[in-house]
C-alpha positions in Angstrom: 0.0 0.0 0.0 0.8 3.4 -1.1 0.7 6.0 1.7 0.8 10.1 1.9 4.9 10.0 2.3 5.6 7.2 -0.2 3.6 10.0 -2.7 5.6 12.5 -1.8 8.9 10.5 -2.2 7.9 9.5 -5.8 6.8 13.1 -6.6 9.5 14.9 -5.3 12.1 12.2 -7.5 9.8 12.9 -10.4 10.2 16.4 -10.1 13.3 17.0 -8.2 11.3 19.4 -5.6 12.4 19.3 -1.9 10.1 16.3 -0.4 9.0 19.2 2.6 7.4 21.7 -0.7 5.4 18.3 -2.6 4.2 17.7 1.5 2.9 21.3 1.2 1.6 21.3 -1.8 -0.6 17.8 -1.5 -1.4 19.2 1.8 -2.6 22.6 0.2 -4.5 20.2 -2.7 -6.5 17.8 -0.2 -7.5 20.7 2.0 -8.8 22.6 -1.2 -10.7 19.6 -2.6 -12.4 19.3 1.2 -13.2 23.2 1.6 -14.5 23.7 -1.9 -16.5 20.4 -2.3 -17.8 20.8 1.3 -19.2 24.3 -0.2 -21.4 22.1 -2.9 -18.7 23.0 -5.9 -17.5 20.5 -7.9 -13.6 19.4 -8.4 -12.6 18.4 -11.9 -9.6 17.4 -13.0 -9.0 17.1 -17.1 -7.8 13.3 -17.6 -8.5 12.3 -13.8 -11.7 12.7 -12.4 -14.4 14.6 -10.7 -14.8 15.4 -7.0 -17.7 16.2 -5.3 -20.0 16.1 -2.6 -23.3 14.7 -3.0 -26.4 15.1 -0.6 -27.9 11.5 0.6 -32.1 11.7 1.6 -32.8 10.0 5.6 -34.1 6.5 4.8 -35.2 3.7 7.3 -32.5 1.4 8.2 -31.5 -1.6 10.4 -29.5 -1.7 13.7 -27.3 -4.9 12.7 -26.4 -5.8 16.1 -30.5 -5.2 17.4 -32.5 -5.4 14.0 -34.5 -2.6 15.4 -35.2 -0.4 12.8 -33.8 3.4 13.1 -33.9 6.5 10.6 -30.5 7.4 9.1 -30.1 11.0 8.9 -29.8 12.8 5.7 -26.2 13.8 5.3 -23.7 15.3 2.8 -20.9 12.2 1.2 -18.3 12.5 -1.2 -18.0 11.4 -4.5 -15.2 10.5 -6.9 -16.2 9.5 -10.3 -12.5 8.4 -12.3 -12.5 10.4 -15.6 -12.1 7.8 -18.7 -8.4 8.2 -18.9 -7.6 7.3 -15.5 -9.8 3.8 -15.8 -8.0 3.4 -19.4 -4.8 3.8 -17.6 -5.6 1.8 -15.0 -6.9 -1.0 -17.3 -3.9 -0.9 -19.7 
């Protein structure tokens, strides 16, 4: 598995930036994609994908460890949807 410093190795080899400035700068992106999706914009990125957050309705649901039924709250989740060049690149 891949983790936030292994990216930040391999980016800062591919781009011979200081490992400390690709930290910022992924730091800088995440935060960004969080503030401005949690704001109901939508993130796209040309040959990557989309991010966004999408509102979910409250809907009846089951207490696994009771079975007694509850109501889920309607709440905001986030959404990624991989743009067609990712999943080809993935899939190559």
């Amino acid at each position: 598995m891949i983790n936030k410093n292994n990216i930040v190795a391999l980016v800062a080899k591919k781009t011979n930036f200081l490992q400390k400035e690709v930290k910022e700068v992924i730091d800088a992106l995440v935060d960004t994609i969080v503030d401005v999706t949690k704001e109901g914009e939508v993130i796209n990125i040309a040959g990557f994908g989309k991010f966004e957050a999408v509102q979910k309705a409250a809907r009846e649901g089951v207490n696994p460890a009771t079975g007694a039924k509850m109501t889920i709250a309607a709440r905001k989740a986030p959404r990624f949807k991989p743009a067609q060049a990712y999943k080809d690149a993935v899939n190559s």
